[in-house]
C-alpha positions in Angstrom: -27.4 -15.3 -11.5 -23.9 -14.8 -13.4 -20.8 -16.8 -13.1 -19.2 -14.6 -10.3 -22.3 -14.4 -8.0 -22.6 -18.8 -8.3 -18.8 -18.6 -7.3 -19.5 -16.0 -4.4 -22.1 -18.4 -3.1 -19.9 -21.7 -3.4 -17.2 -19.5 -1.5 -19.8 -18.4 1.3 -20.6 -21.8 1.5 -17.4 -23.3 2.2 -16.6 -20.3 4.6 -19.7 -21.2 6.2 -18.6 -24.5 7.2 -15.6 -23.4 8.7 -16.3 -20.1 9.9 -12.7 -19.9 11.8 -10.1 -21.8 10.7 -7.3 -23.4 13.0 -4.2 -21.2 13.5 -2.2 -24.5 11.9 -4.7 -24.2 8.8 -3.7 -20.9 8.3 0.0 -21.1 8.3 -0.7 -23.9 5.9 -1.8 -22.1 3.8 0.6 -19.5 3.5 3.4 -21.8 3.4 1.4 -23.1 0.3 2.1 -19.5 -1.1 5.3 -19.8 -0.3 6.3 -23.0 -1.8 4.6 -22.0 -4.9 6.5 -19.3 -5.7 10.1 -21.4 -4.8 9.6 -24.0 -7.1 8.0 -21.1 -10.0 10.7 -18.2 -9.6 12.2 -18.3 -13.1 8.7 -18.7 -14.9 7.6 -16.0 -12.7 10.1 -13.3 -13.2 9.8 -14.6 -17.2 6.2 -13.7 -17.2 6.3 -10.3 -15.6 9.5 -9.5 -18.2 7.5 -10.4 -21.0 5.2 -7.4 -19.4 7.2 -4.9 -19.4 9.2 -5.9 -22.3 12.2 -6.0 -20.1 12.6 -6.1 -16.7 15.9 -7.4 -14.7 14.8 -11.2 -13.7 17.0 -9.6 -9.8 14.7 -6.2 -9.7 11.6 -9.3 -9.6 13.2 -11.1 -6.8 14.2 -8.2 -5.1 11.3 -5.7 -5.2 8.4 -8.3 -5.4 9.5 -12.2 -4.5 12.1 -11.3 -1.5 9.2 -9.3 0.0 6.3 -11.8 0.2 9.4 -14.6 1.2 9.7 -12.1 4.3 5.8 -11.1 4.7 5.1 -14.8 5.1 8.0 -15.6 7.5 6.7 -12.4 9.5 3.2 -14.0 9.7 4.0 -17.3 10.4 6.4 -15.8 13.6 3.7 -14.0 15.6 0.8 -15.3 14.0 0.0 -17.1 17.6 0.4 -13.8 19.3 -1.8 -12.0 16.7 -4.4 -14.3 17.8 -4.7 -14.0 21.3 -7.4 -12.3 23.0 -6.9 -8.8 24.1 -8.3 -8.3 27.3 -9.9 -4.6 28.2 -9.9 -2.3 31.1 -13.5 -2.3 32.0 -14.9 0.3 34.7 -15.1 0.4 38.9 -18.5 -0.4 38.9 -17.5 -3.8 36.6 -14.5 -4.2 38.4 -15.1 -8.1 38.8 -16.3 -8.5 35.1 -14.2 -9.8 32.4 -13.7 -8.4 28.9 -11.8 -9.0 25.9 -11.6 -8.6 22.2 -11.2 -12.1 20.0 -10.2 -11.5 16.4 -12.2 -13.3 14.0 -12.1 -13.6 10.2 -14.7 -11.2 8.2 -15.0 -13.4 5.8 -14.4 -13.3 2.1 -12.1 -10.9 1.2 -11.7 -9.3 -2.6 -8.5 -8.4 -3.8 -7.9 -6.0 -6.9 -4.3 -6.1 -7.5 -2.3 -3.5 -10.2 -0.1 -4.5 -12.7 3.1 -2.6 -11.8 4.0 -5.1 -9.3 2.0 -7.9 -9.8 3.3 -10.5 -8.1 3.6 -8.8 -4.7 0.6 -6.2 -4.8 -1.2 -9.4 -5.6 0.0 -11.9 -2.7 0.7 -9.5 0.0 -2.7 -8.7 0.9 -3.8 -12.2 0.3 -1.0 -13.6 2.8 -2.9 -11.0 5.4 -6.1 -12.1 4.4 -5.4 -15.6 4.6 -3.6 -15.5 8.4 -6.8 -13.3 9.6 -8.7 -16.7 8.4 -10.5 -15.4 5.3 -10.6 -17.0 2.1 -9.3 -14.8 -0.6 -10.8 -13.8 -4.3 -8.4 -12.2 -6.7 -8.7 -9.7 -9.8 -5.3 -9.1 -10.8 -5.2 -6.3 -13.2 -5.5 -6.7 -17.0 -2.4 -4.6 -18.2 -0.2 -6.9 -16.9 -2.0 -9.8 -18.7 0.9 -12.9 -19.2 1.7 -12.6 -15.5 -1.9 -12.2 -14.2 -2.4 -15.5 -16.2 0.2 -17.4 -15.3 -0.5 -16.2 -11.4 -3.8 -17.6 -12.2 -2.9 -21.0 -13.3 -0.4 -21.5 -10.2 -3.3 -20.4 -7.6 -5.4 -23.0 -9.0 -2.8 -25.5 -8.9 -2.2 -25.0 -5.3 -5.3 -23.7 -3.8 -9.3 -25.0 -4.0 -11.3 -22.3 -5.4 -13.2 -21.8 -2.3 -9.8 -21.5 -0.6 -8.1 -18.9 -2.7 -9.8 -17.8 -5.9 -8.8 -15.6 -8.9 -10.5 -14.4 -11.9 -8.6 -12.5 -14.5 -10.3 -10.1 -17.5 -10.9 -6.8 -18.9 -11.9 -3.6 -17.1 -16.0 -5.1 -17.5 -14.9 -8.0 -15.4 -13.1 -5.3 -12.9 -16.0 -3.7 -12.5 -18.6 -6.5 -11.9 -15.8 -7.9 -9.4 -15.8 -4.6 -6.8 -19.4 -4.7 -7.5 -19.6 -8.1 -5.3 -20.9 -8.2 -1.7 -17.6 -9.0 -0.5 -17.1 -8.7 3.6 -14.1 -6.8 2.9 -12.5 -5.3 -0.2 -8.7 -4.4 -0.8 -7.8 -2.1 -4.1 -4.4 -0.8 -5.1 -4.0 1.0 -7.9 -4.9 5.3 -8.8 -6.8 7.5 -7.1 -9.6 7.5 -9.9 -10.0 3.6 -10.3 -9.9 3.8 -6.6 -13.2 6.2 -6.1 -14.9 3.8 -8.4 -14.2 0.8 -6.4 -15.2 2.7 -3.6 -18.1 3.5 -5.4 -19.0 0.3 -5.9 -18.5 -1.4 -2.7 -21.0 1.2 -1.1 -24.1 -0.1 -2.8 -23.3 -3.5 -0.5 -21.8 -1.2 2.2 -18.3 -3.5 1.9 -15.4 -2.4 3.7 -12.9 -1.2 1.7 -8.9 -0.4 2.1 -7.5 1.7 -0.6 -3.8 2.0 -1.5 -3.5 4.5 -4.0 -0.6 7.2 -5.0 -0.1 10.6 -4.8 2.9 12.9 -5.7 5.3 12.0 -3.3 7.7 13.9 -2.6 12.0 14.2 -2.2 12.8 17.2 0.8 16.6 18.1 0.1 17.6 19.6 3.0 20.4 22.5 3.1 22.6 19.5 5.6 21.7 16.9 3.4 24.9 14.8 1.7 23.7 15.5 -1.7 25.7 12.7 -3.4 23.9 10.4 -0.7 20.4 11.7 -1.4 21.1 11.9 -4.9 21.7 8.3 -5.1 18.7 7.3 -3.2 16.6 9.6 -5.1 17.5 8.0 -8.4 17.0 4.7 -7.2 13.8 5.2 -5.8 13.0 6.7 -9.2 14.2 4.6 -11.6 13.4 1.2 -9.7 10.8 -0.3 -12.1 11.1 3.0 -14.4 9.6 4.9 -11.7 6.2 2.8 -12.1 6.0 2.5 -8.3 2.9 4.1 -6.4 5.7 5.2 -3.7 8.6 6.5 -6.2 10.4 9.8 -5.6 7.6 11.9 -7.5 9.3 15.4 -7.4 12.2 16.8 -5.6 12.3 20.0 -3.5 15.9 21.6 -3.1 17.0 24.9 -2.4 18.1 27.2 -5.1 21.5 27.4 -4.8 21.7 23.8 -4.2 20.0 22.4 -7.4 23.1 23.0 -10.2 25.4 20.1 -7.9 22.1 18.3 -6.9 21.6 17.7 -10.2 25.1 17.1 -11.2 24.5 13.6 -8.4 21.7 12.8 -10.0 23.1 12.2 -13.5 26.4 10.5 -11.7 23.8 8.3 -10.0 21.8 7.5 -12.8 24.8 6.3 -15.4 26.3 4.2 -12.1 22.9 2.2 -11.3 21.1 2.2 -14.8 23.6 2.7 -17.0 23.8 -0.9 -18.6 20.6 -1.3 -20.9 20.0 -4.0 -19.1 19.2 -2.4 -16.0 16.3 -0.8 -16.9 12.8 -2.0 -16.6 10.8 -1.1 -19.7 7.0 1.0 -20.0 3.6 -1.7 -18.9 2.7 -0.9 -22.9 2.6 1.8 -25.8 0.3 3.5 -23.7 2.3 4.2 -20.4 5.0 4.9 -23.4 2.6 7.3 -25.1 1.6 8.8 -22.0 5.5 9.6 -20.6 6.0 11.3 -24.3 3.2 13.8 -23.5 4.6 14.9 -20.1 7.4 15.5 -21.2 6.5 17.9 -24.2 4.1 19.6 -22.2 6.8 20.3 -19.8 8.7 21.6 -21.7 6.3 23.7 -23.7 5.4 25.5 -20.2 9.5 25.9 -20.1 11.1 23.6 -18.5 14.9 22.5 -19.3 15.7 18.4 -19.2 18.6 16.6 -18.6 18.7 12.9 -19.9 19.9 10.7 -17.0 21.3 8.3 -19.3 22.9 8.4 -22.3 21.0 7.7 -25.5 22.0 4.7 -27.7 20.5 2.7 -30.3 22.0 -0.3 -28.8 19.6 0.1 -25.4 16.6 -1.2 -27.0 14.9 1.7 -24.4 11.7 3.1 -26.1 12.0 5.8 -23.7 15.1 7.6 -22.0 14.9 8.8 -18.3 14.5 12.8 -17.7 15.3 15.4 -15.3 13.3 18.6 -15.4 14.3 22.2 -14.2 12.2 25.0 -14.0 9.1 23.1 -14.3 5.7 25.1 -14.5 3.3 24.4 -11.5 1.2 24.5 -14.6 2.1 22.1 -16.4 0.9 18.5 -16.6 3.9 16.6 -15.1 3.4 18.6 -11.8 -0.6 18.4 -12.1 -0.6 14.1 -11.7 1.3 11.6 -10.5 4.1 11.0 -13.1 4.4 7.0 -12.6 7.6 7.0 -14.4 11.2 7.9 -15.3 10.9 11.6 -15.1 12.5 14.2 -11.9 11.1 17.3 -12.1 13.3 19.4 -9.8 11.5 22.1 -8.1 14.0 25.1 -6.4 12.8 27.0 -3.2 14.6 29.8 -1.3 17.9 29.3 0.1 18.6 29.0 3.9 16.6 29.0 6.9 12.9 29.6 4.9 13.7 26.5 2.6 11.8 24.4 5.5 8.6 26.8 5.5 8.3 27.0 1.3 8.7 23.3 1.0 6.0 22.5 3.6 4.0 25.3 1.7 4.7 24.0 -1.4 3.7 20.5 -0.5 0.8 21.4 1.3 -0.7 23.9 -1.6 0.2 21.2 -3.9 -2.3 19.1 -6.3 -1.4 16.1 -4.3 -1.1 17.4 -0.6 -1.7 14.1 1.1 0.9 11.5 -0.9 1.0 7.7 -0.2 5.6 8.4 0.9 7.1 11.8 2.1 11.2 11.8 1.8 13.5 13.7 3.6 17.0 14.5 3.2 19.2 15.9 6.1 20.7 16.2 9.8 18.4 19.4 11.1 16.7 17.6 13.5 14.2 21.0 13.9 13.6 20.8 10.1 13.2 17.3 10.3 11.1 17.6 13.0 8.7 20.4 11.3 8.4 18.3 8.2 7.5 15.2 9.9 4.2 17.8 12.0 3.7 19.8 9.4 2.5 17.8 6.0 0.3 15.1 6.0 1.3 11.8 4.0 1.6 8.1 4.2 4.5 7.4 5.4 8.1 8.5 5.9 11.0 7.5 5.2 14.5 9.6 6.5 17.7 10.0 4.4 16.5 6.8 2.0 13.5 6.2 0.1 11.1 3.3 -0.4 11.8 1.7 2.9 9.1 2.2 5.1 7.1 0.1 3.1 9.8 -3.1 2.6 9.3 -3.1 6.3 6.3 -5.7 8.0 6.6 -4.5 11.7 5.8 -0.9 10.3 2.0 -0.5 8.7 1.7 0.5 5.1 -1.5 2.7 3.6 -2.4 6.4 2.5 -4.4 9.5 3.5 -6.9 11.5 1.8 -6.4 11.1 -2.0 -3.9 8.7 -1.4 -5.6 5.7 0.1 -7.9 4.5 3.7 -6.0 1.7 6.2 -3.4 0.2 6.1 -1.4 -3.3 5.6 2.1 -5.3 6.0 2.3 -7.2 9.3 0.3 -6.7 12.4 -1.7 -3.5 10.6 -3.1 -6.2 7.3 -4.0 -8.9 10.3 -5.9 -5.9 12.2 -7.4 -4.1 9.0 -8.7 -7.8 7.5 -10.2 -9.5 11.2 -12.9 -7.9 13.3 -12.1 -7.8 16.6 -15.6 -8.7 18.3 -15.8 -7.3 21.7 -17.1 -9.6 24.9 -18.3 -8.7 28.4 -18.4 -11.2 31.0 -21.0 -9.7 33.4 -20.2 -10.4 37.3 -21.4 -8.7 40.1 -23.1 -4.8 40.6 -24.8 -4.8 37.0 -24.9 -8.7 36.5 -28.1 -10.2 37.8 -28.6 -10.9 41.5 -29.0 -15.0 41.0 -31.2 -14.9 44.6 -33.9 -12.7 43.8 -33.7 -13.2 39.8 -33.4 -8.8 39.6 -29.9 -6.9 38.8 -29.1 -3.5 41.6 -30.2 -1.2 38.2 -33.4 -3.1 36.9 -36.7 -1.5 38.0 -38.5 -0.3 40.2 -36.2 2.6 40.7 -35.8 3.5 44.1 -33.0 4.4 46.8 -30.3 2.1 45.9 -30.5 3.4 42.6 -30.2 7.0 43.6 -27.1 5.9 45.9 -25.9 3.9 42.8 -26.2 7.2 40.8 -24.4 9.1 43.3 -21.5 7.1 43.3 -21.4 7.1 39.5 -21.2 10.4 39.6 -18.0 10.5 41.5 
């Protein structure tokens, strides 16, 4: 037995004993994850910095700490309702039985959390996990080492092992961790680590929910405010250097359009990211490496870039951001997800068939099904054929990122880009099983007199009466 099957089994054991855990025990709990990361905000947003080699303490609390601040005040509001039974329609001829579903925990859930947010793609989950009544196992991910640690350390100071858990190590250790016979696992992270988790989990036939990535596209509409989309756009992109699984992957504008579109986009960029300080660096020489590459390639296939910012040595930045024009279908930067500071702007026709070749272009695209879709306009009709006509994640109209910063709305992919969903109401559904129950009164329940039920043999008349009726 290694050292992560003996911790499985002390886990089991302790969910064993309490197989479902008081509503009051659970909001404990996540008021535990709360308070930890109050009194630990400075040391957190340190540790993620030192990650990244820079990253604005404020982008921390915004994009990761304010969320799980407002995931667990979410939960603990309508965790009571969450918890109620849901009671079913059941059939004329069980007209005076009773049914319902009851949620119940599944158990031990697994968590394998990514490293470009790695505070909140780490604690979200587990804040669903942990109000469906589960205990919780972490693997944060290895790239993002000083903050996994330090997350670690914290965990254990506030939670039993058998409560919360969290292992931390290389890609071996990844491995042997989706490996487990977890009830339930949850992976974010890419598409390729994803079909290896997925992989994994079979052999023990584990449930899995997969948030993964995708090209996501940037619909510029021909009655879109380009100075507003322009400004969203960037944002979207350059929040966290673009190392966000929903970022702005590519933008779609009509040909005529893209000269002042791109024109915003530069404005936008110097306004929001234009102090060094603003930026958030690459996860290591690798993602730095890898951003190099696309870029050249690009380039090589033809493509024209625009710095967004302006180059100084003063910036410290080991990589400047990058708008591309006249980018290749061919070439790498359009073939994967970028996951980082570079726009490729891809021009369509003009006027009324700019709706049809951006769904085409979508849709024929290396990454058809994308974890965000955005869309830019007022055309309610073209709206309204985007929104039928692609398949993605979610949506989010005339602003980017979102639908995801909001719990009432679930969060999750499709095809490539991930299976279920999360935030709110959708992470308590996709981490409980909701066991079905059926009172039995009456027609079909037994006849307590006689000791026989109307359909229990021998078959005679009243079950051919009985028939007849059912088949009315």
């Amino acid at each position: 037995m290694n050292r992560l099957t003996i911790q499985l089994d002390e886990i089991r054991a302790a969910y064993a004993a309490e197989p479902h855990s008081t509503m009051e025990k659970r909001l404990e709990r996540i008021g535990r994850v709360e308070a930890m990361l109050r009194a630990n905000e400075e040391k957190i947003c340190k540790a993620v910095a030192a990650d990244f080699g820079h990253r604005h303490p404020m982008e921390t609390q915004l994009a990761e700490l304010s969320q799980i601040y407002q995931a667990c005040r979410y939960t603990k509001k309508h965790l009571k309702e969450w918890l109620k039974p849901i009671h079913l329609e059941t059939p004329a001829y069980l007209s005076s039985s009773t049914a319902w579903m009851q949620a119940q925990p599944k158990g031990i859930v697994g968590i394998m959390s990514p490293w470009n947010y790695p505070i909140l793609l780490a604690l979200a989950p587990a804040i669903a996990a942990l109000a469906a009544g589960n205990r919780v196992w972490l693997k944060p991910s290895e790239r993002s080492s000083r903050t996994s640690g330090f997350l670690a350390t914290l965990i254990q100071e506030y939670f039993h092992f058998t409560e919360f858990n969290v292992t931390t190590g290389d890609a071996n250790t990844a491995a042997d961790f989706a490996a487990l016979p977890f009830d339930h696992l949850f992976f974010s992270g890419s598409t390729a680590i994803g079909k290896k988790v997925m992989r994994a989990a079979a052999d023990n036939l584990v449930p899995v929910t997969l948030e993964l990535g995708g090209k996501s596209p940037a619909l510029v509409d021909t009655s879109a405010n380009l100075r507003d989309a322009a400004s969203s756009i960037v944002y979207g992109k350059l929040l966290n250097s673009g190392q966000t699984c929903i970022a702005p992957d590519y933008v779609l504008v009509g040909e005529k359009q893209h000269d002042a579109l791109l024109a915003e986009i530069v404005k936008a960029a110097q306004a929001q990211f234009g102090k060094p300080e603003m930026l958030t660096g690459p996860i290591d020489p690798e993602q730095t490496a890898r951003w190099h590459f696309l870029i050249d390639d690009a380039i090589a296939h033809g493509a024209i870039a625009t710095p967004l910012l302006e180059a100084s040595s003063e910036s410290g930045r080991v990589f400047e951001p990058v708008a591309l024009s006249k980018v290749s279908p061919e070439s790498a930067v359009m073939q994967e997800e970028i996951f980082g500071p570079i726009l490729p702007i891809i021009t369509v026709s003009d006027g009324a068939a700019s709706t049809t070749a951006m769904i085409d272009f979508i849709n024929a695209g290396s990454s058809p099904t994308p974890l965000a879709l955005y869309w830019f306009g007022k055309n309610k009709v073209n709206l309204n054929r985007v929104i039928a006509d692609t398949r993605s994640g979610g949506i989010t109209v005339n602003d980017v990122l979102l639908h995801a910063a909001c719990d009432g709305i679930p969060f999750g992919g499709i095809g490539s880009s991930g299976m279920g969903a999360y935030h709110g109401k959708a992470g308590f559904d996709a981490l409980s099983h909701y066991k079905p129950v059926l009172q039995v009164r009456g027609l079909f329940g037994l006849n307590w007199l006689r000791g026989t039920s109307a359909v229990h043999p021998p078959y005679g008349k009243k079950v051919a009466r009985l028939l007849k009726q059912l088949k009315k």
